[in-house]
C-alpha positions as CSV (number, residue, x, y, z in Angstrom):
1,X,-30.3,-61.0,-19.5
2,X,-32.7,-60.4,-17.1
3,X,-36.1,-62.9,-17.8
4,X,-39.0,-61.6,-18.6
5,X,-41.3,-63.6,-16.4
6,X,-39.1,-62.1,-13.3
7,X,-42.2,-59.7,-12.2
8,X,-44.6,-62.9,-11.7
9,X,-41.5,-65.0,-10.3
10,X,-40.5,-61.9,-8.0
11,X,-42.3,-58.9,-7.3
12,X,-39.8,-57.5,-4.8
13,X,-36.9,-58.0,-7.5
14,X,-38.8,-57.0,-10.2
15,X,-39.7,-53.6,-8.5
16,X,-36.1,-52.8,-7.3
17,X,-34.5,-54.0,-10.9
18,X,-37.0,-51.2,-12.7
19,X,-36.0,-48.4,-10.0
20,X,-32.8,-49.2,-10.4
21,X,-32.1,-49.7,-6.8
22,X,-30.4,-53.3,-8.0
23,X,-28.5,-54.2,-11.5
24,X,-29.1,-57.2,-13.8
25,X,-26.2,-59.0,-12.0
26,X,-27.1,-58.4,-8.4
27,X,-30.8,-59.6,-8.9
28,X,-29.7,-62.6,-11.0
29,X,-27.0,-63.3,-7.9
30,X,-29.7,-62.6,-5.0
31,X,-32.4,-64.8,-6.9
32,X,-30.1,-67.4,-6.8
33,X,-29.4,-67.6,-3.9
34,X,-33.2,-67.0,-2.8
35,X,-33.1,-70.6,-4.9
36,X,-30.8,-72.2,-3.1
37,X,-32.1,-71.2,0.6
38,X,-32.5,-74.5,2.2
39,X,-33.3,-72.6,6.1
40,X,-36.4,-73.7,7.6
41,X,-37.6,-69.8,7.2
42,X,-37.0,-69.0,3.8
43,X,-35.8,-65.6,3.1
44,X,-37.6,-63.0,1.1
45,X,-35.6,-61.5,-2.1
46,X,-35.1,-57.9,0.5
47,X,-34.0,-60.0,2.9
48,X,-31.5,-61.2,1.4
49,X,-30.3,-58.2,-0.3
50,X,-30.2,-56.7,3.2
51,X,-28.3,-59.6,4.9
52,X,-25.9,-60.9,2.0
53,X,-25.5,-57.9,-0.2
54,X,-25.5,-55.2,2.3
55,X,-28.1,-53.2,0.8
56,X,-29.5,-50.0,3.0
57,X,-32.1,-51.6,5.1
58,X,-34.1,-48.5,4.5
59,X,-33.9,-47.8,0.9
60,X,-35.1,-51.9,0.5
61,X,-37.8,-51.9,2.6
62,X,-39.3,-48.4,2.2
63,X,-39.7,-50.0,-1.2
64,X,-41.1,-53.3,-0.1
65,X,-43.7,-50.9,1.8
66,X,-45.1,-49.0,-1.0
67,X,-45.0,-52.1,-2.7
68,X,-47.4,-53.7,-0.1
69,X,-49.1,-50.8,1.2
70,X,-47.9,-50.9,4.3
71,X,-48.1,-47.5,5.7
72,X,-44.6,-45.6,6.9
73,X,-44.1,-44.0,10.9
74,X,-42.0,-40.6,10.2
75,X,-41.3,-39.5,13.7
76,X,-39.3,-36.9,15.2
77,X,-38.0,-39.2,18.0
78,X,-37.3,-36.4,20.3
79,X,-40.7,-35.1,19.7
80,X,-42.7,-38.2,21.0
81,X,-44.9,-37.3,23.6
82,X,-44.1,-38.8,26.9
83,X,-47.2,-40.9,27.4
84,X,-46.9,-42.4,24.0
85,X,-43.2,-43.4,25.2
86,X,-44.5,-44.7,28.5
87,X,-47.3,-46.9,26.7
88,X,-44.7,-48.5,24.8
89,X,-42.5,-49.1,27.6
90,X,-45.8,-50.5,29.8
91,X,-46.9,-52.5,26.6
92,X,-43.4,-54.3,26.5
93,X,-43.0,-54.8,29.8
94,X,-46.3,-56.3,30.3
95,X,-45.5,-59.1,27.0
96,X,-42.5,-60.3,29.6
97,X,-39.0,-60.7,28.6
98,X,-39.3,-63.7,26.3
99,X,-41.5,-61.3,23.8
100,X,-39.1,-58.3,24.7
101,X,-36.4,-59.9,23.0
102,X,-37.7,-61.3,20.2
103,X,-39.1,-57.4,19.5
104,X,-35.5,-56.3,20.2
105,X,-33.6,-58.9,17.5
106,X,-36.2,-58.3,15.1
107,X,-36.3,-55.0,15.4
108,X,-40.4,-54.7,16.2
109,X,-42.1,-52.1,18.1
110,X,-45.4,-51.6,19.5
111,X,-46.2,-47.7,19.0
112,X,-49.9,-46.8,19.6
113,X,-53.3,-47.7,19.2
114,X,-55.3,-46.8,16.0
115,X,-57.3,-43.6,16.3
116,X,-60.0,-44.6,14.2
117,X,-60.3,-48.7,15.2
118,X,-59.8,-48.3,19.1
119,X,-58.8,-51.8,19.7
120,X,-56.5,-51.6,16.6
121,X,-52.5,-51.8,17.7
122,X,-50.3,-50.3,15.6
123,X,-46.8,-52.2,15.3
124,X,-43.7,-50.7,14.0
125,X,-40.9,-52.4,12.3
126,X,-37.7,-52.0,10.1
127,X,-38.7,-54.9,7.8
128,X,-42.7,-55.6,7.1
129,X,-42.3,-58.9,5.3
130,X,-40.7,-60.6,8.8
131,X,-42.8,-63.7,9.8
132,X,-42.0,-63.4,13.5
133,X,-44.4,-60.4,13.3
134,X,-47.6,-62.6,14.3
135,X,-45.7,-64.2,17.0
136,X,-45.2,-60.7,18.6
137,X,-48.6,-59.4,17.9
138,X,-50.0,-62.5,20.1
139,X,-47.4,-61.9,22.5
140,X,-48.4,-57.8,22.7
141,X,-52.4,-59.2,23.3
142,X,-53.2,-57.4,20.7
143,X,-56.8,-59.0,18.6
144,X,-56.2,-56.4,15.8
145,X,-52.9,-55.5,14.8
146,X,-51.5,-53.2,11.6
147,X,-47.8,-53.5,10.5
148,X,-46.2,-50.2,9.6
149,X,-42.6,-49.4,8.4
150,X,-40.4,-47.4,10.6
151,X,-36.9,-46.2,9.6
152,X,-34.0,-48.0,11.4
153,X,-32.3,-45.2,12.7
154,X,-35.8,-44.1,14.0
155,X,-36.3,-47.3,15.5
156,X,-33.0,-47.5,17.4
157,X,-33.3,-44.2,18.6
158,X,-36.9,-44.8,19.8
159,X,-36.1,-48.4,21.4
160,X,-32.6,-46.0,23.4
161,X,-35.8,-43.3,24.3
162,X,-38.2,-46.4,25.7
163,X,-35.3,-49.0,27.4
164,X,-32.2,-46.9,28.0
165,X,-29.1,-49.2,28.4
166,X,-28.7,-50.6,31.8
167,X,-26.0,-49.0,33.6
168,X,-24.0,-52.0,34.5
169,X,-21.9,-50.5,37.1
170,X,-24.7,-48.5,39.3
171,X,-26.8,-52.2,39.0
172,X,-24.0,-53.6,40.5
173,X,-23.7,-51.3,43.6
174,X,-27.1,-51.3,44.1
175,X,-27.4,-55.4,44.0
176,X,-24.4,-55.9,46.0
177,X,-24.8,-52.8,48.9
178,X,-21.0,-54.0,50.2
179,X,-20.5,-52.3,53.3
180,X,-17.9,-49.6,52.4
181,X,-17.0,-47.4,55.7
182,X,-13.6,-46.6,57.3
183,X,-13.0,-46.5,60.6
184,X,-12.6,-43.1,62.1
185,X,-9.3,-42.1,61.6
186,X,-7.6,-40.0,64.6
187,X,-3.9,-39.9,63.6
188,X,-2.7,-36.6,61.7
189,X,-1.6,-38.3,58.7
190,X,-3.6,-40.4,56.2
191,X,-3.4,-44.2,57.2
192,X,-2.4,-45.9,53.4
193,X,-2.7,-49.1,54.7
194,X,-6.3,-48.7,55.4
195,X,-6.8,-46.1,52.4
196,X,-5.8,-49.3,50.1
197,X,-8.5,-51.7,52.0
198,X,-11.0,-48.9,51.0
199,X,-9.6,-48.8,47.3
200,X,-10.1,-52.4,46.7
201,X,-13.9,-52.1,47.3
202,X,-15.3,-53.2,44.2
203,X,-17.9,-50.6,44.9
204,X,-15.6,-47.5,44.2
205,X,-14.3,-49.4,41.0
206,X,-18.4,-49.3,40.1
207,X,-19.0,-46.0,41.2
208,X,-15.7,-44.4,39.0
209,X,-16.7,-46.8,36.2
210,X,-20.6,-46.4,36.4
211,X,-19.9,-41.9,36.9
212,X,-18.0,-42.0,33.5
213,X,-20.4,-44.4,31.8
214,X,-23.7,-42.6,33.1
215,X,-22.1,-39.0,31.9
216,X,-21.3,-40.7,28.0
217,X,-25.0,-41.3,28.0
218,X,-26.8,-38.6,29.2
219,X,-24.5,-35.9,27.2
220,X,-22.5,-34.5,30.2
221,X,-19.3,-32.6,29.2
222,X,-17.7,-33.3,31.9
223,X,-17.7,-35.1,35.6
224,X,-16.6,-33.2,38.6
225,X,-15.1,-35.3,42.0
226,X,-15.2,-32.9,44.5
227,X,-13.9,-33.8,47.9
228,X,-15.8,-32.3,50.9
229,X,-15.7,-32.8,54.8
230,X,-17.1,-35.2,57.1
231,X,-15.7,-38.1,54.6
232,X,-18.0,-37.1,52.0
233,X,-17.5,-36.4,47.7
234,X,-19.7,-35.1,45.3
235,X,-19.7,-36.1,42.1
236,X,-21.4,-33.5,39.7
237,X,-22.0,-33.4,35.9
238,X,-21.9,-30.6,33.4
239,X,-25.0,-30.8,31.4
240,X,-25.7,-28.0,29.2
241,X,-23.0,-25.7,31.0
242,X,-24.4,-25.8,34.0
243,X,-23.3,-28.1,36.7
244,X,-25.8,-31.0,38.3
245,X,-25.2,-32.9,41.9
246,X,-25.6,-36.3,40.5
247,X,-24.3,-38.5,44.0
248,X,-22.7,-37.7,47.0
249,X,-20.8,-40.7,48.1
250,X,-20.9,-40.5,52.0
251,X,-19.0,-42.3,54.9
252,X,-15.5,-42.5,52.3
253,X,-12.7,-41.2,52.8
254,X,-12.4,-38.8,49.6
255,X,-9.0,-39.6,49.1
256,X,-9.9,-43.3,47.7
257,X,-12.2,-42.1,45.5
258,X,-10.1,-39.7,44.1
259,X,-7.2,-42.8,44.7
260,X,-9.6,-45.1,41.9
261,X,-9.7,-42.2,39.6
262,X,-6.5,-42.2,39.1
263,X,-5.9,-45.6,38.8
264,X,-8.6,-45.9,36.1
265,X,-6.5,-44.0,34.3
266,X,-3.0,-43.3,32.5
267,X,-0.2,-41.0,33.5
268,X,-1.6,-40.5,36.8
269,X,0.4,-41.2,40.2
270,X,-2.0,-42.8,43.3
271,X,0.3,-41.4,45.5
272,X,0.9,-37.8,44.1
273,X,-1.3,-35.8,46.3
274,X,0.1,-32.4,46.0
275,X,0.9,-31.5,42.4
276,X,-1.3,-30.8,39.7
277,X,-1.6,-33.6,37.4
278,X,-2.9,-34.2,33.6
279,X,-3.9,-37.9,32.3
280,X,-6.5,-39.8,30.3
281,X,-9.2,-43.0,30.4
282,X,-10.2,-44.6,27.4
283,X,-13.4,-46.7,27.7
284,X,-15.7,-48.7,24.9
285,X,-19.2,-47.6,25.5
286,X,-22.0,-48.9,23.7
287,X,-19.8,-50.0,21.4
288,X,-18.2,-46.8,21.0
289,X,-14.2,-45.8,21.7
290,X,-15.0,-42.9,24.4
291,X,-11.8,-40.9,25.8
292,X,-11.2,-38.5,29.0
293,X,-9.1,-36.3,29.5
294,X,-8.5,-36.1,33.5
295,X,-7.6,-33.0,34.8
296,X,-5.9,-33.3,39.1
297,X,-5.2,-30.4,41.1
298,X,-4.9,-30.2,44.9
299,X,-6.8,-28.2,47.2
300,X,-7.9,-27.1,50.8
301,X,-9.5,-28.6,53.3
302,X,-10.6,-27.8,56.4
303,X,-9.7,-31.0,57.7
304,X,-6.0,-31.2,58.0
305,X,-5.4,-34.7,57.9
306,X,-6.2,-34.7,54.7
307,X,-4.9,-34.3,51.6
308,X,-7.9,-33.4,49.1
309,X,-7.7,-33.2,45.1
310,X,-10.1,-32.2,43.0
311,X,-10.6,-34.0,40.0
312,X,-12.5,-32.8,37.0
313,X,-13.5,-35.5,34.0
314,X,-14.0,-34.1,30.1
315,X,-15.7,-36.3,28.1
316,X,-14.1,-36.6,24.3
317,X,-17.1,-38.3,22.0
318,X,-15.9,-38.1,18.5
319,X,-19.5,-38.4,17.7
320,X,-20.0,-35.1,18.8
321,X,-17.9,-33.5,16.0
322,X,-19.4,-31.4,13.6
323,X,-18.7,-31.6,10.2
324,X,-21.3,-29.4,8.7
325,X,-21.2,-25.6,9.4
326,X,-25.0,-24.9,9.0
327,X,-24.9,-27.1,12.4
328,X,-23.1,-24.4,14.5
329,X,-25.7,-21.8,14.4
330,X,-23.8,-19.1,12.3
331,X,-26.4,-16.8,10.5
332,X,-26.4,-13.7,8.5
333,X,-23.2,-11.8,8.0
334,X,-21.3,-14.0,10.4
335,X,-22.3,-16.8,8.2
336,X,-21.4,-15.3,5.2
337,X,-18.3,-14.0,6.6
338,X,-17.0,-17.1,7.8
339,X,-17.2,-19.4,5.1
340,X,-15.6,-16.3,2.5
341,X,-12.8,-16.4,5.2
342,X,-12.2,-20.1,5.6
343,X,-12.1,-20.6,1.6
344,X,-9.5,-17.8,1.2
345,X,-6.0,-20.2,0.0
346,X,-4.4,-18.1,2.9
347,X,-4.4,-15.9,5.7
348,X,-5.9,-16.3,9.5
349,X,-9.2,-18.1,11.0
350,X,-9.3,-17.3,15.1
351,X,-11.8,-17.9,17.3
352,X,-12.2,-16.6,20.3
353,X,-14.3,-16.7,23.8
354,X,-13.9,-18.2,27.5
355,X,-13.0,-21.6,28.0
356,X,-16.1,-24.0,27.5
357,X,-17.8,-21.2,24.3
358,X,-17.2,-24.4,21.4
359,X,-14.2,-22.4,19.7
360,X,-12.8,-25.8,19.1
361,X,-16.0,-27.5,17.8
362,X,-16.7,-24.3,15.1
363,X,-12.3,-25.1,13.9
364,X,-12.9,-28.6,13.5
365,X,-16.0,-28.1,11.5
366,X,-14.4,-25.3,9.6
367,X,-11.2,-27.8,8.4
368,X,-13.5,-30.1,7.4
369,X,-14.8,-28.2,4.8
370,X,-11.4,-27.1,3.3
371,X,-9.8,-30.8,3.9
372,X,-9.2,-32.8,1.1
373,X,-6.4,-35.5,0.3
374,X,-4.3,-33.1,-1.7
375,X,-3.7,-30.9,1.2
376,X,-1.3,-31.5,4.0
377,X,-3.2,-30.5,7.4
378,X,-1.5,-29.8,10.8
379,X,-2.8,-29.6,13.8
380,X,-0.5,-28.3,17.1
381,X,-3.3,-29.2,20.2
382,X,-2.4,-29.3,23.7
383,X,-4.3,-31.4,24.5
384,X,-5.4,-33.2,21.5
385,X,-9.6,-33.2,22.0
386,X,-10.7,-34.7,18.6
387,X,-9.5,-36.7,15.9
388,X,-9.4,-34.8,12.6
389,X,-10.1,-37.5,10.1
390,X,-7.4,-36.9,7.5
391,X,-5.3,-34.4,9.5
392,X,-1.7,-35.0,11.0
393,X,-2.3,-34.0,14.8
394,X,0.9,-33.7,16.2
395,X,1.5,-35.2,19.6
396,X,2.9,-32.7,22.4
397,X,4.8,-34.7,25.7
398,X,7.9,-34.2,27.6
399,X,10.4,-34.2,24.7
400,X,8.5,-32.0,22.5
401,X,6.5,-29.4,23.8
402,X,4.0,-26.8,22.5
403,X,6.2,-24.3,21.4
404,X,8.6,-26.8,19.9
405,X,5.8,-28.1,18.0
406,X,4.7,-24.9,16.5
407,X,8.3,-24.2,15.9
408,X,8.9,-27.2,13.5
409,X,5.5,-27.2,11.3
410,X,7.1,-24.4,9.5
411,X,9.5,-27.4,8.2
412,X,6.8,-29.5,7.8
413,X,5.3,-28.1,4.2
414,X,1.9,-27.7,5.8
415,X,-1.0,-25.8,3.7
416,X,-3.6,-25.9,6.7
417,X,-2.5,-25.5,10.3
418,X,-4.6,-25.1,13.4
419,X,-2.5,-23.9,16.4
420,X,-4.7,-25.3,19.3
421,X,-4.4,-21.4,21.1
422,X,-1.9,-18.8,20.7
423,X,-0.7,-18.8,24.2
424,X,2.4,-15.7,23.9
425,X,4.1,-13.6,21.6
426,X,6.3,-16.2,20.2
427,X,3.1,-18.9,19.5
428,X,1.2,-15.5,18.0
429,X,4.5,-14.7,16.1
430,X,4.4,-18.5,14.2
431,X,1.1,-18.6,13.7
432,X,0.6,-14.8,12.1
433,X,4.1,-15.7,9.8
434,X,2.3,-19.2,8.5
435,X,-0.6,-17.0,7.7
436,X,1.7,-14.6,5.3
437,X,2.8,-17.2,4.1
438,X,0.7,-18.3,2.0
439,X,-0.9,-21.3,4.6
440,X,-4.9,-20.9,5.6
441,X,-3.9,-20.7,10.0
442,X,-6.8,-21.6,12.4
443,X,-6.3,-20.5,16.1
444,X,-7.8,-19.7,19.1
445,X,-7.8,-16.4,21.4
446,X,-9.1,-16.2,24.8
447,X,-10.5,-12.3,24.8
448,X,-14.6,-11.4,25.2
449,X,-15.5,-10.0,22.1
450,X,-13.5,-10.2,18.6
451,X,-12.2,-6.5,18.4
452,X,-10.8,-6.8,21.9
453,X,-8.3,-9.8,20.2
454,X,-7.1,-7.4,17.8
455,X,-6.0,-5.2,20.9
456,X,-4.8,-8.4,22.3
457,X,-2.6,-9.4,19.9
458,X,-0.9,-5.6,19.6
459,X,-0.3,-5.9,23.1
460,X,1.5,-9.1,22.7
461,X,3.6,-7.1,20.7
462,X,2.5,-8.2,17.5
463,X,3.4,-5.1,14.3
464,X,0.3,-3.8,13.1
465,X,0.9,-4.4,9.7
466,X,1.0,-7.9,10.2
467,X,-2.1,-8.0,12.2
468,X,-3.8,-6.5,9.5
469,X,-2.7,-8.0,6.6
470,X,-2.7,-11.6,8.3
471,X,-6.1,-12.0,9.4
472,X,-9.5,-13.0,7.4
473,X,-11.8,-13.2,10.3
474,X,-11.9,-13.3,14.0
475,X,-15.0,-14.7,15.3
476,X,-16.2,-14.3,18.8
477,X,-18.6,-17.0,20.2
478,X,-20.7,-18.2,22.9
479,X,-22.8,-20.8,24.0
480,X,-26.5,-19.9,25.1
481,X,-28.9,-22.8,26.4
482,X,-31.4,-24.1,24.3
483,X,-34.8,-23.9,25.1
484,X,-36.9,-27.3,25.7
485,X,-39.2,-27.7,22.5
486,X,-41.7,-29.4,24.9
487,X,-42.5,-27.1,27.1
488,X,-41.4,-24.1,26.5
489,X,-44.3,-21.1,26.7
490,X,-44.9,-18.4,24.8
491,X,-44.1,-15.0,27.1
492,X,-47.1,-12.7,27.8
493,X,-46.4,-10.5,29.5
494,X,-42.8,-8.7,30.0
495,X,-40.2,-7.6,32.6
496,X,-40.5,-4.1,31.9
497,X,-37.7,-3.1,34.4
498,X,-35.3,-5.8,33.2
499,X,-35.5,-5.5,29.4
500,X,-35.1,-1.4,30.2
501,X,-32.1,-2.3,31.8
502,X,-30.7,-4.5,29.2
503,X,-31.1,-1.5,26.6
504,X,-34.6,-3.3,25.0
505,X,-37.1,-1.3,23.5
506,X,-40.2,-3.0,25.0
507,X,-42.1,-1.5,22.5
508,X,-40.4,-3.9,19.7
509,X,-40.7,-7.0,21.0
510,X,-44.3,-7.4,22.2
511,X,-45.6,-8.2,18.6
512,X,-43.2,-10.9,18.1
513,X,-43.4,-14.0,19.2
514,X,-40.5,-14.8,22.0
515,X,-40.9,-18.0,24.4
516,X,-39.8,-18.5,28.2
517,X,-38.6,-21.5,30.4
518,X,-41.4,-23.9,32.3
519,X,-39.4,-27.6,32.6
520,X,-40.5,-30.6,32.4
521,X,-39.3,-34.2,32.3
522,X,-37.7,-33.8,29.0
523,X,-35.5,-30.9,30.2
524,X,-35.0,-32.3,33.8
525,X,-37.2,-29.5,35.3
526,X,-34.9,-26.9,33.7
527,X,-37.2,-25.4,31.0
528,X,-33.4,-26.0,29.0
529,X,-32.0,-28.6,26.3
530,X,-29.2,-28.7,24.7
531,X,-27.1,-25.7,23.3
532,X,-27.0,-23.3,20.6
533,X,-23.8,-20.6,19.5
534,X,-24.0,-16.9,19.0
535,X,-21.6,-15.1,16.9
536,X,-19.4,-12.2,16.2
537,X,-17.8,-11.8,13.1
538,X,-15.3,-9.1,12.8
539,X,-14.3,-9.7,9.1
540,X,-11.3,-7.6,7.6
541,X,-12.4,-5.5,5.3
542,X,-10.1,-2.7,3.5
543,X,-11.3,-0.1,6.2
544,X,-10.6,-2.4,9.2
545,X,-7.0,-2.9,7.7
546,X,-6.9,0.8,7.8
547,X,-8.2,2.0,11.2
548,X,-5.6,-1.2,12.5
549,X,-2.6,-0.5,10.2
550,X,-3.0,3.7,11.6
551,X,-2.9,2.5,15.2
552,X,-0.9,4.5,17.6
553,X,0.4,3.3,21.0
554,X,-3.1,1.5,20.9
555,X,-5.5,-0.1,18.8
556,X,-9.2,1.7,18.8
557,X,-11.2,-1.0,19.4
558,X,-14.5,1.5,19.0
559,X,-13.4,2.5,15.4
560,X,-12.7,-1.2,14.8
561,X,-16.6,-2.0,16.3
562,X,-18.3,1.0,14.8
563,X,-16.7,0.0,11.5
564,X,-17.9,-3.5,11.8
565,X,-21.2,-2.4,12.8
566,X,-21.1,-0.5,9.7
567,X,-20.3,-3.7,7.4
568,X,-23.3,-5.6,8.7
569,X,-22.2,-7.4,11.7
570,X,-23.8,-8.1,14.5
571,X,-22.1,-8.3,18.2
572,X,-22.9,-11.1,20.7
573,X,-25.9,-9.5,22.2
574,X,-27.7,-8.8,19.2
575,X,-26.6,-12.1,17.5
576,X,-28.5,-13.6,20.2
577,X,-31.4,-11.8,19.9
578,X,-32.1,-12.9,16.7
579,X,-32.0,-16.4,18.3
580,X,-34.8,-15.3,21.0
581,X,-36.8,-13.9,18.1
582,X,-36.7,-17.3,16.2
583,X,-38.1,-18.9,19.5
584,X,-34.7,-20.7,20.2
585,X,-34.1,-19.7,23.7
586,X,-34.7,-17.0,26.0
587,X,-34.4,-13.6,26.6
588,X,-33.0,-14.3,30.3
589,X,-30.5,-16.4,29.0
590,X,-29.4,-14.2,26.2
591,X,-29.1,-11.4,28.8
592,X,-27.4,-13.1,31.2
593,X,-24.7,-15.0,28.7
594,X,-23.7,-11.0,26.9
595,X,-22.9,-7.7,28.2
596,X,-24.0,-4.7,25.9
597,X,-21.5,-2.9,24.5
């Protein structure tokens, strides 16, 4: 029984008992123990449901706020304008490092001035009630100060914003310069007695190690090493598709920088220099398990002496999995079409595009809405990229290979399957008999649009029927850059000769409101950030079955298109459109990412 005097005793308990954030037993426990605090700082009641009970920081203290009248920051962390970020970063570095980190373990942030009081600073923190508070206001030299409650996921994505993590590695080049030339080398083969002096430079180690850290953190998909002459490599990220010189490591032999590569990883042979190899890194960063998949193939030079191999990095962060469809960009009657296809109890998902389009990122999404523990899923992947919480991905090497794989799920009492990419005839043959069989398939073609895979397929030799009656949906995607929220600019005036050429009516656009590229800092000058997907869904309907089960020596792709044009769907081009039109990137980009049909 809870006492009745609990509201004078505790007005922090009392509140959270009568919203029923807490039960009866949990505030009698956490008052209790509120009793017994003998620390020098005695805890508040939030506190300690926060600390001991683990209670959502948020949900306590946004109640401990109202409470209190402290007023809340809602931010948009990625919509903070740059000066405000660069006051905070001048305002901490100015308190010194002693402040600095007492802001950072308290989880305290100076955020602006006041608008209305001038000389009024306005302090941001995850818990309000914290008495180290007025210690940081001193150390901030700030005469008027007003607490406000900030969101912890907001504050830890601001305080990554304002002090990005050190990179360890780069720091360490930079401090220790170590001198790391070779002599000129004037023999026709490679010397490997002085190649392993240059490979034990800790300063290759830091560049290898700081290159795969750096590309974690800015979002990079993957890292190129690409030898070139005159003892010179570049080392270039893929950001947003496109690629970006981030260093050129001069005066080194590229051999022993590709040499460290492949001893930071596994599977790899040092001394392999003319076969194409496959391995993997893993790495904890920021406290985060981060694998690579390493990709080695050998290639020319017009040095002779040496043996170049270009190396090309993907970075695997499971954090970039999406489990929620509306994330993926599908609208309208691909939408709709997808999500009737992927809830069908059988029957075929694919996917296609180029390499590099996201077909894998849309599956994974897609099996997450139909997993659950009462279905077995299998996954055949060559290479594995993500882990499919829940899922059995099976693991391809030397004794069992892809086909083998795809061979022996049929014994394997699967309901869901995703086959990684149907490769042949025989892969295309076991994936289209699990899908009339009664299992829901997800797969992967590599064609341009989605009636071209129904072609495909036929070619592969695959019966009509079967292609018909197999499939639910095949989905064409591709990835088109985003434009940057901060700078982007509303278009004026248009290319009259380009959007004729691109089959625009000019007429039909200039009273919407479309948006082109400027750049700024945000976007790294390229008026681009991040990525969005634009769809095709060819969905089969009773009269696609038809026009596909009637084929001749050929499928007619154009009856298959005009009769998905008739059910409502849209092809890439105009899909992407409708992405210009809601100000979401550009017309150039749409253009140049399609082709009209």
């Amino acid at each position: 029984m809870i006492d009745t005097n609990i509201e004078m005793t505790d007005k922090i308990g009392y509140l959270l008992f009568k919203k029923g954030i807490i039960d009866a037993a949990i505030l009698e426990k956490a008052l209790a123990k509120k009793a017994n605090d003998k620390s020098k700082i005695k805890r508040n009641l939030a506190q300690i449901l926060v600390e001991d009970f683990n209670f959502d920081n948020d949900a306590i203290f946004r109640e401990v706020a109202i409470l209190y009248a402290f007023r809340e920051l809602n931010i948009q962390v990625d919509q903070v304008p740059q000066n405000t970020i660069e006051f905070i970063r001048d305002k901490i570095k100015a308190a010194g490092e002693q402040v600095k980190d007492l802001m950072l373990k308290h989880k305290v942030i100076p955020f602006m001035y006041d608008e209305k009081v001038s000389d009024k600073l306005l302090i941001a923190t995850i818990d309000p009630t914290d008495r180290a508070i007025p210690k940081i206001a001193f150390g901030l030299s700030a005469k008027k100060y007003e607490v406000m409650f900030i969101k912890k996921r907001d504050f830890e994505k601001l305080i990554d914003v304002v002090l990005p993590p050190e990179n360890i590695y780069l720091q360490a080049i930079e401090e220790n310069e170590p001198d790391i030339n070779v002599a000129e080398e004037d023999e026709d083969a490679l010397n490997e007695d002085e190649l392993e002096a240059e490979i034990n430079k800790s300063a290759l180690i830091n560049l290898v190690e700081g290159a795969l850290l750096e590309g974690v953190r800015i979002g990079a998909s993957d890292i190129h090493f690409v030898p070139q002459s005159g003892k010179k490599t570049n080392i270039l990220f893929r950001i947003d598709g496109n690629l970006q010189l981030w260093h050129v490591q001069e005066k080194t032999l590229p051999e022993a920088v590709i040499a460290v590569v492949k001893d930071r990883g596994k599977g790899l042979d040092r001394f392999e220099r003319e076969m194409a190899q496959d391995g993997f890194i893993q790495r904890k960063i920021d406290n985060v398990v981060i694998r690579f998949r390493v990709s080695v193939l050998p290639m020319v030079g017009i040095e002779l002496q040496n043996k170049y191999e270009s190396v090309v990095i993907r970075i695997l962060d499971d954090r970039k999995v999406i489990k929620d469809l509306g994330k993926l960009g599908l609208e309208g009657y691909a939408k709709q079409a997808f999500i009737k296809a992927i809830n069908k109890p059988q029957g075929m998902v694919i996917l296609t595009g180029p390499t590099g389009s996201g077909k894998t990122t849309t599956l994974v999404a897609a099996i997450y809405q139909v997993i659950t523990p009462a279905v077995n899923v299998l996954t055949v992947e060559d290479p594995v990229e993500y882990v499919i919480e829940g899922a059995r991905q099976l693991k391809i090497g030397y004794k069992m290979d892809f086909d083998q794989a795809t061979r022996s799920i049929l014994r394997h009492d699967p309901d869901i399957v995703l086959v990684g990419e149907m490769r042949d005839k025989k892969t295309a043959e076991i994936a289209i008999k699990l899908a009339n069989t009664g299992h829901l398939t997800f797969s992967t073609l590599h064609t341009n649009d989605a009636p071209s895979a129904v072609a495909r397929l036929y070619k592969m030799g695959i019966e009509p029927f079967l292609i018909a009656y197999a499939i639910n949906v095949i989905v064409a995607q591709r990835l088109v850059r985003k434009l940057c929220n901060y700078c982007k600019k509303k278009v004026s005036n248009f290319d009259e000769e380009a959007m004729k050429s691109a089959g625009l009516n000019i007429a039909e656009w200039r009273n919407l409101d479309i948006y082109k590229t400027v750049g700024c800092e945000k976007c790294n000058r390229t008026g681009y950030k991040g990525r969005i997907a634009i769809h095709e869904a060819l969905y089969f309907t009773k009269e696609i079955r038809e026009i596909i089960v009637r084929s001749g020596i050929e499928v007619d792709e154009e009856k298959v298109r005009t009769q998905a044009k008739k059910d409502g769907s849209f092809n890439l081009r105009e899909s992407g459109l409708e992405k210009v039109k809601l100000g979401l990137t550009s017309l150039e980009e749409v253009i140049s990412a399609t082709t009209i049909d």
